[in-house]
NULOTI-958478 format. One record per residue: residue in one letter; x, y, z of N, C-alpha, C, O in turn. Coordinates in steps of 0.02 Angstrom, whole numbers, plus 50000, padded with zeros to 5 digits. Example, Ala and Ser with C-alpha at 12.3 -4.5 7.8 and 13.67 -1.06 7.14 Angstrom:
BEGIN
A506604971650390506154977550390506604983550390507124983450423 S506424988850354506844994750357506455000250394506705005750402 
END
This chain:
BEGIN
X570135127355761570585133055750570985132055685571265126655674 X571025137155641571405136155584572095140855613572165145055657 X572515137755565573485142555585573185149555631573125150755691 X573035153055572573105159355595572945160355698573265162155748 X572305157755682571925157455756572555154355832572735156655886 X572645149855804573235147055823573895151655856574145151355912 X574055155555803574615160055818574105165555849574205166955908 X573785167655829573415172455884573405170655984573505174356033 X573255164455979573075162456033573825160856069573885161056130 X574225159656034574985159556065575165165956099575455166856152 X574905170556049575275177556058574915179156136575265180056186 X574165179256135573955180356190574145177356240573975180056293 X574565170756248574965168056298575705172356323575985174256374 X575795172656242576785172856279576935180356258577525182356258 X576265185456234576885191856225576655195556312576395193056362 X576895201756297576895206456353576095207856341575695206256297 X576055211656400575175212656420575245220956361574795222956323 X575945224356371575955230956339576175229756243576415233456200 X575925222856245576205222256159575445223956123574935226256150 X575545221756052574795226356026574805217555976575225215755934 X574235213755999573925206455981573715207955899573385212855884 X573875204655867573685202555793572605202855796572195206055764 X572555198255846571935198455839571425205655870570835206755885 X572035209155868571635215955914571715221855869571615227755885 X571895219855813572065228755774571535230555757571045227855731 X571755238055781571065242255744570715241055674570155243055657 X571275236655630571095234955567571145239055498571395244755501 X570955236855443570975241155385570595247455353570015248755371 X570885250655312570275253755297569795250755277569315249655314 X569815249055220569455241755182569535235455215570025231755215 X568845234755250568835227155271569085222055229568965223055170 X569425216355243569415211455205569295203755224569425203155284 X569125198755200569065193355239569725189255261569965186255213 X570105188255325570575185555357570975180055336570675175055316 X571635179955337571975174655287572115169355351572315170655407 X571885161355315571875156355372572515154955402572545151955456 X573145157355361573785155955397574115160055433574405159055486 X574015167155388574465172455426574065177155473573465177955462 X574295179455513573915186655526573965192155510574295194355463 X573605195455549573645202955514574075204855499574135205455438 X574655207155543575355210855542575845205855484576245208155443 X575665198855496576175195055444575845197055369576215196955320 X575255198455366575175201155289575425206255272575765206455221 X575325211655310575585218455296576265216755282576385218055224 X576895213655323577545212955298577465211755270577565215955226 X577195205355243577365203255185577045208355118577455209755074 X576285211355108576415217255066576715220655062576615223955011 X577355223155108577885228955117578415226355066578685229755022 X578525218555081579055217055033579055214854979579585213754949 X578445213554951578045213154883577985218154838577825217454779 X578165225654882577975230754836578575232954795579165231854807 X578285236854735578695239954690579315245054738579935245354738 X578825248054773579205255054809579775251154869580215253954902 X579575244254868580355242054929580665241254884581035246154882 X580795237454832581385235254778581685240254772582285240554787 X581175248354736581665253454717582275256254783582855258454785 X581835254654822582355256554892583115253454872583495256854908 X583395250354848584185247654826584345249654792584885247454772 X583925257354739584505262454722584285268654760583965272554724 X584335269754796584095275554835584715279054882585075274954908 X584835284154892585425285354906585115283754989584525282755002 X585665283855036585815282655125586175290455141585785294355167 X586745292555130586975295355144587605296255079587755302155075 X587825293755050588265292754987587695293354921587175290254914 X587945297554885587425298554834587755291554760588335290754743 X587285288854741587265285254688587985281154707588375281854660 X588295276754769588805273954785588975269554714588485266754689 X589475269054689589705263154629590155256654680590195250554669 X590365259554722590715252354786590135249554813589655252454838 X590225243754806589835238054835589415238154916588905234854928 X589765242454965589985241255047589525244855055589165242455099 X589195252555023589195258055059588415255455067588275250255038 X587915258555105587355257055116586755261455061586865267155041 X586315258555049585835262955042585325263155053585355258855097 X584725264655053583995266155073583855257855095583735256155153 X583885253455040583605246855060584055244055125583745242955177 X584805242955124585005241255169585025244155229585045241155283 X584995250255220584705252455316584015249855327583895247855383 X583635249555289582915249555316583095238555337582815234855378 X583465237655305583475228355329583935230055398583805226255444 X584405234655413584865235755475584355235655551584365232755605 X583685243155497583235242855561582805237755571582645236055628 X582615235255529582105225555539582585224055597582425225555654 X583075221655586583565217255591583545221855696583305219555748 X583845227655684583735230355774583235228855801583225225755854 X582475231755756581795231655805581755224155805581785222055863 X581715220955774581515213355787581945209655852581755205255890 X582565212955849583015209555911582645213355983582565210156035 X582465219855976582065224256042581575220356051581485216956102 X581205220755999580265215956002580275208556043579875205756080 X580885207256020580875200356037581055199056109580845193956137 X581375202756135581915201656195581275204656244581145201456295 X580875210556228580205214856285579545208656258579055209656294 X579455205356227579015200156208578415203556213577955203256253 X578595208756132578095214356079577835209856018578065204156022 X577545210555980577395207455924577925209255871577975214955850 X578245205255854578765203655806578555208755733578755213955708 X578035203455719577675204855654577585211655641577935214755601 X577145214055674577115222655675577745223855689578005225355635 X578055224055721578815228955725579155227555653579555232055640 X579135224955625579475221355565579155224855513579445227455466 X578655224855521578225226655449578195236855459578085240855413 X578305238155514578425245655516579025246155483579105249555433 X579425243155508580345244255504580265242855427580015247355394 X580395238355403580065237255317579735243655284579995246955238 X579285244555307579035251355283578985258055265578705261255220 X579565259855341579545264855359579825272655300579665278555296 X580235268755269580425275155212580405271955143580895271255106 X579735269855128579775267755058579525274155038579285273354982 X579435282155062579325288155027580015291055024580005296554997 X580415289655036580925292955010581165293954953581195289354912 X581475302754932581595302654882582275298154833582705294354857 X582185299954771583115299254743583455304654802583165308754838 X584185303154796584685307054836584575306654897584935310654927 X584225303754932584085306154989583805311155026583245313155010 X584075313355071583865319655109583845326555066583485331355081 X584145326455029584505330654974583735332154942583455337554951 X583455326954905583135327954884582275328454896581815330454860 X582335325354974581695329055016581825334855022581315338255014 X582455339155035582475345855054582125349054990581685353154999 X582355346854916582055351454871581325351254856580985356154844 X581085343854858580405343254870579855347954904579345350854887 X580375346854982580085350655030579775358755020579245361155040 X580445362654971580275368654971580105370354908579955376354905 X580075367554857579565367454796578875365654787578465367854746 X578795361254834577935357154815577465362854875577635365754926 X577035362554851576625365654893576325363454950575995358654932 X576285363854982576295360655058576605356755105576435353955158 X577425357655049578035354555064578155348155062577735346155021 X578625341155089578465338155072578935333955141579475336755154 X578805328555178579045320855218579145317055203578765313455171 X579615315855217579755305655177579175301455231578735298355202 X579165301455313578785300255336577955299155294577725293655278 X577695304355286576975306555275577035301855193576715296655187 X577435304155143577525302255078577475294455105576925292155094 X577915290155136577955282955149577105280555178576925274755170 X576675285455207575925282955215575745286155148575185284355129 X575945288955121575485289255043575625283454995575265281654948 X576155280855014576455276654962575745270654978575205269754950 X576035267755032575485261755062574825263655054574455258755050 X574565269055050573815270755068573625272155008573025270855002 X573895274554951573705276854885573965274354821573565272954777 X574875273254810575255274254757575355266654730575315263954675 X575465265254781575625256154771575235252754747574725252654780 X575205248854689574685244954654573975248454646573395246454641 X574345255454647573815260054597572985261654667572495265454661 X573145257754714572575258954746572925258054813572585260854856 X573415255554835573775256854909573775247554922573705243454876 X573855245854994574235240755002573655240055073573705235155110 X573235244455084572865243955136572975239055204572665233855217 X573525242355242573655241255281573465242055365573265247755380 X573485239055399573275239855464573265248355506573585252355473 X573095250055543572845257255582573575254555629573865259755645 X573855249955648574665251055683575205251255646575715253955668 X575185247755563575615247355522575665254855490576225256455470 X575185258955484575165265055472575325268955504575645273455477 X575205269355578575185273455630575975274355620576185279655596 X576495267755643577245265355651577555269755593577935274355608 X577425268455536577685270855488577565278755475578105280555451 X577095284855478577025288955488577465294655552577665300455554 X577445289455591577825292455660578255290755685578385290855745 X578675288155621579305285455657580135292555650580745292255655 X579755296655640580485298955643580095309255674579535311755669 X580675311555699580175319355712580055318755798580285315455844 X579565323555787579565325255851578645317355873578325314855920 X578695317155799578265311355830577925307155861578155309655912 X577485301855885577665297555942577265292755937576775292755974 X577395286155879576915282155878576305280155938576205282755993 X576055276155914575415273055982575495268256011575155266556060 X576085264055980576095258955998576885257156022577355260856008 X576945251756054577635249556106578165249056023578675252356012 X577875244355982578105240455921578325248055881578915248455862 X577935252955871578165259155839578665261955863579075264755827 X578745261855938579195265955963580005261555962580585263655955 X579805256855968580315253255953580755252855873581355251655870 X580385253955820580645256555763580945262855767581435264055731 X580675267555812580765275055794581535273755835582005277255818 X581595269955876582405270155903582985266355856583595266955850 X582555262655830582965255355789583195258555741583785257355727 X582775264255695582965269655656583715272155675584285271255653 X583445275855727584015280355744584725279055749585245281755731 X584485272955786585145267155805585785266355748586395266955744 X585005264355697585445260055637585875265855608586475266355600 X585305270555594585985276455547586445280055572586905281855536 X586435281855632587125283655677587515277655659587975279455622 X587525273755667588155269055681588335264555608588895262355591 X587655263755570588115263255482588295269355438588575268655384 X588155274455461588385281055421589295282555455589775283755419 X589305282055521590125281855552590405276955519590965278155497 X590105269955506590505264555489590505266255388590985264355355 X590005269455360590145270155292590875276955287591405276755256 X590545283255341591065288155313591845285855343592355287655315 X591845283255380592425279255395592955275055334593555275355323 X592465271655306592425269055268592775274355178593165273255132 X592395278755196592645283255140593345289355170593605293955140 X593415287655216593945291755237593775296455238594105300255202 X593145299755279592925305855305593155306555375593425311255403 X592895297055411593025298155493593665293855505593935290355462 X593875294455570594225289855584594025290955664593785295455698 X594305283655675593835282655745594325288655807594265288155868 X594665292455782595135296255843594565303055824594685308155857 X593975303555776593745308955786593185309355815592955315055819 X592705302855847592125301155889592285305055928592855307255933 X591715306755970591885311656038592155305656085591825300556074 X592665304656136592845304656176592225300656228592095294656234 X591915306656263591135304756303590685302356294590335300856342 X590505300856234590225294056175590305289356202590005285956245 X590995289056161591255281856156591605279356205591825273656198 X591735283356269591705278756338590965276856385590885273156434 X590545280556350589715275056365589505272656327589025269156343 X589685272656263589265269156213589735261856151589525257256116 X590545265056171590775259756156591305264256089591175269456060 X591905259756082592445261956028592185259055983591945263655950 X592075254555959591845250155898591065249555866590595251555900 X590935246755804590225247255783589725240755820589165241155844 X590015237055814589545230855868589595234355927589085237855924 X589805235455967589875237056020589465243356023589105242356072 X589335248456003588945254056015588215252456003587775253756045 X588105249155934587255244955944587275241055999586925242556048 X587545237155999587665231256076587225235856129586635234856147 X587785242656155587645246856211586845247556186586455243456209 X586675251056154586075257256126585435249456141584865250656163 X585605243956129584965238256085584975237456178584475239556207 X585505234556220585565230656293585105238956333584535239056354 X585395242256332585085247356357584425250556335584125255056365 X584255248056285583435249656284582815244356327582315245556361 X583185237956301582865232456336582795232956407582275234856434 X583255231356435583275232856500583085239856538582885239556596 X583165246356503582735248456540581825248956510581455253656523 X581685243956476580995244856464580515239756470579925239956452 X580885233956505580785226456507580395225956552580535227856609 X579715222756535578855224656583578895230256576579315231656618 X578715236556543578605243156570578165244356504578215241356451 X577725249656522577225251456484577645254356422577455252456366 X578065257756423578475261156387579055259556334579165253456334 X579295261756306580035261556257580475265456280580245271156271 X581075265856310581695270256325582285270456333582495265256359 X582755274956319583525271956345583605274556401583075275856430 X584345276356441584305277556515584555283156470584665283456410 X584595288056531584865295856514585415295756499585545300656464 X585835292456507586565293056494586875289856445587475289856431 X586435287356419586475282256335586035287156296586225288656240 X585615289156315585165291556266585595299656261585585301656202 X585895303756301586265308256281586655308156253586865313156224 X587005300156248587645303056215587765298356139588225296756101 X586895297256151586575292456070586545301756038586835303755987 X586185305356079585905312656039586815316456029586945321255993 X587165313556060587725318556043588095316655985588255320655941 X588215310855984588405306255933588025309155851588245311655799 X587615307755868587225312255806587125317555795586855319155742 X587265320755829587365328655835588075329255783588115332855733 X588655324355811589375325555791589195324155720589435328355682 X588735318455685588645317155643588415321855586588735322055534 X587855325555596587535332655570588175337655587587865342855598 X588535338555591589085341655589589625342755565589925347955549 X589795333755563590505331355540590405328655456590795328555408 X589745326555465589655321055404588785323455342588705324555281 X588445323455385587905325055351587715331855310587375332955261 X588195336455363588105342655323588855346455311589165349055357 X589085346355247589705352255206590335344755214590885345155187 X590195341055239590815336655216590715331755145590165329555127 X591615330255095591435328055068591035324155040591055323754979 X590615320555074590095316955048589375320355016588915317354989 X589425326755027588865331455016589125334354965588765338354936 X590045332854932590015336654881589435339354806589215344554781 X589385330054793588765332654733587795335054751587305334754713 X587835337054816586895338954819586665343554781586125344054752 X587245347954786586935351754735586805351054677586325353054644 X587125348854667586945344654552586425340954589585975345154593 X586255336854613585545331154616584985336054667584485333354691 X585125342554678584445347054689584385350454616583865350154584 X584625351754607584685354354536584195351454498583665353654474 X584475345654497584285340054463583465337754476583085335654432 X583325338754538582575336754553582225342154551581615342054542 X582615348154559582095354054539581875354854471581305356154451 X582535353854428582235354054346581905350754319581625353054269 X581805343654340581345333654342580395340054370579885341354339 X580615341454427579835343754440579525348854422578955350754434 X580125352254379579765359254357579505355854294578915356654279 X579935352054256579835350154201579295346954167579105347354109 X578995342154239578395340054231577715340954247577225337854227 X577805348954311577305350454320577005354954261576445357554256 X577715355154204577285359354135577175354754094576825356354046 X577305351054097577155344454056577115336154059577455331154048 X576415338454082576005332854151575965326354095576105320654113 X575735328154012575745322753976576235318753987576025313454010 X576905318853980577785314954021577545311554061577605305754041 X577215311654123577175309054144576735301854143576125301754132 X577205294454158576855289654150576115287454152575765289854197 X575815282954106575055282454124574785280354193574255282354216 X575215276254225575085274254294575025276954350574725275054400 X575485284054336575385288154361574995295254367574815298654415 X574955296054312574455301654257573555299654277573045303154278 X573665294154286572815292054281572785292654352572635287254377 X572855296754389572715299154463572595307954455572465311454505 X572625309554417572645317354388571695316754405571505321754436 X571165312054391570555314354402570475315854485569925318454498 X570825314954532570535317754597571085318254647571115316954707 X571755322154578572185321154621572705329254582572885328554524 X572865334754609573195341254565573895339254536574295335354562 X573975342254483574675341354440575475342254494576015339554485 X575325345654532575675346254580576045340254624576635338754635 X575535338154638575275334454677575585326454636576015323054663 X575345325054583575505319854567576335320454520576615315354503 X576575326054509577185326854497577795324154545578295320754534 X577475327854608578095326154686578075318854678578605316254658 X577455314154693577365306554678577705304854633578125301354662 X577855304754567578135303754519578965304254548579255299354571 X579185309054545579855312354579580115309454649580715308054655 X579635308454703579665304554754580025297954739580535295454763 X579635296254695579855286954681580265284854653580545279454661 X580385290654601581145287354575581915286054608582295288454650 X581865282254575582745280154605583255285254578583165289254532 X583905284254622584455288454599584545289154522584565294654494 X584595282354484584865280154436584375284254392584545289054357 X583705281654399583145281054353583105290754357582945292554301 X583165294954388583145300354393583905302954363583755307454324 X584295302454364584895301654328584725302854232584785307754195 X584535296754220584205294254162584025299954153584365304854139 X583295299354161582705305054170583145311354141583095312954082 X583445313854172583625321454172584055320754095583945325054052 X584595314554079584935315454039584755314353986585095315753937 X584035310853982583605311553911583295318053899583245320553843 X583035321253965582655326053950583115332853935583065336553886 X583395333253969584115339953953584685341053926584875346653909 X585155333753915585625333053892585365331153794584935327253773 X585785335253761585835332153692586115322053663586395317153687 X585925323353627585995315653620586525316553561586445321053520 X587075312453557587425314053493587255314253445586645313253450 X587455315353365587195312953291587605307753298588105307453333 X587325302453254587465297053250587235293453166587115287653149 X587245297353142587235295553068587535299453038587585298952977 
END
């Protein structure tokens, strides 16, 4: 037995009968020959965090557009918040680590600059609209090192269906799609808090006597209450009475915080902003980089514009616009 085989044969000892085995994935698109140390799922993480498109994730907006304070979160640090949940779920229902990890890692390396902000303009400019979901399996399957990152049929599956009306295939997926949820309810209260949007006397009441006054304490509730009620069970779930008042909680959130409060002051300048970036280049496809341009043979201008626009960062889109629209001083 070499490593890998090794950890295979562990797993088939000590995970759950409902976890999904390294040596059992449906596999790649592109076959490849098997690495003697790691397995499957440990390669895929580890291509997740090798790639170009995770790094850019640390200027990417969370919920605070282009933050200059140190604290506030953004794209990269939630997506380490949700590693950091699903791996504590995976571990405790004895799921495969690896895959839960390498979804959670994954899961929104399609996201745009600005955030949500700027999927919305995507969405209703590009032609056939546009998902951070779906965009994050284009990234892995196509964009990344110019030919994709060819990843596993569960590492794909997880990452595609982790957010929506959705429903991965697997225990390890579903477990991200909560770890998600988890994480940004409870670091978006603790960021707008933070910016003096919330203060904890404006949580609902019925919340936060099931789910807890404080931020440890409400993951605590949401992470203890998934486990336990899913521990041996074919399934992923919270109990009804956590899981309602997880959906109310976020409800208050899309209400209080996500949509018309200060923090949404500037979307409109950075839709603006991504609408004029994609108009700009779907007339002038030459702009666009060679790395990206050289996908134009089996791929529409359209099409490889949103990609382009998709990937950039806050900053780098920032840039972008202020070379292309703004005057430059005289200087001689």
């Amino acid at each position: 037995m070499n490593i890998r085989q090794r950890t295979e044969e562990l797993e088939r000892r000590f995970l759950s009968p409902y976890a999904v085995y390294s040596a059992e994935s449906k596999g790649r698109k592109k076959e490849e020959v098997k690495c003697d140390i790691r397995t499957e799922f440990q390669r895929d993480r580890d291509r997740v965090i090798h790639s170009k498109a995770f790094r850019r994730l640390k200027h990417k907006t969370q919920v605070f557009i282009s933050p200059e304070k140190d604290h506030y979160r953004t794209r990269l640090t939630h997506t380490l918040e949700v590693a950091q949940i699903a791996r504590t779920i995976a571990r405790a229902l004895r799921l495969n680590e690896d895959l839960t990890e390498a979804i959670a890692l994954g899961h929104d390396l399609g996201h745009t600059p600005f955030g949500h902000a700027g999927e919305a303009v995507l969405n209703d400019i590009h032609p056939g609209g546009f998902k951070h979901n779906e965009q994050s399996l284009r990234v892995v399957d196509v964009l990344e090192s110019n030919k994709g990152l060819n990843l596993t049929w569960e590492v794909r599956d997880g990452i595609v269906n982790h957010t929506g009306d959705n429903t991965p295939n697997t225990l390890e997926g579903m477990v991200v799609k909560f770890s998600d949820r988890i994480a940004y309810i409870n670091h978006d209260i603790d960021d707008a808090m933070r910016a003096g949007i919330l203060s904890v006397d404006d949580l609902p009441n019925d919340c936060i006597e099931i789910l807890g006054k404080d931020h440890k304490s409400r993951i605590n509730t949401m992470i203890t209450d998934i486990i336990y009620e899913s521990l041996d069970k074919p399934y992923v779930k919270m109990s009804k009475d956590v899981y309602d008042a997880t959906n109310k909680l976020r409800k208050f959130m899309f209400d209080n915080v996500y949509i018309g409060s200060k923090a949404k002051d500037e979307e409109e300048k950075v839709k603006y902003i991504v609408k004029q970036l994609y108009e700009y280049f779907v007339n002038k496809p030459y702009e666009i980089p060679d790395d990206i341009r050289n996908k134009m043979e089996d791929t529409d201008i359209q099409r490889i514009t949103c990609d382009y626009i998709a990937g950039m960062t806050d900053r780098y889109a920032l840039i972008k616009y202020k070379s292309l629209f703004l005057p430059i001083g005289w200087k001689i």
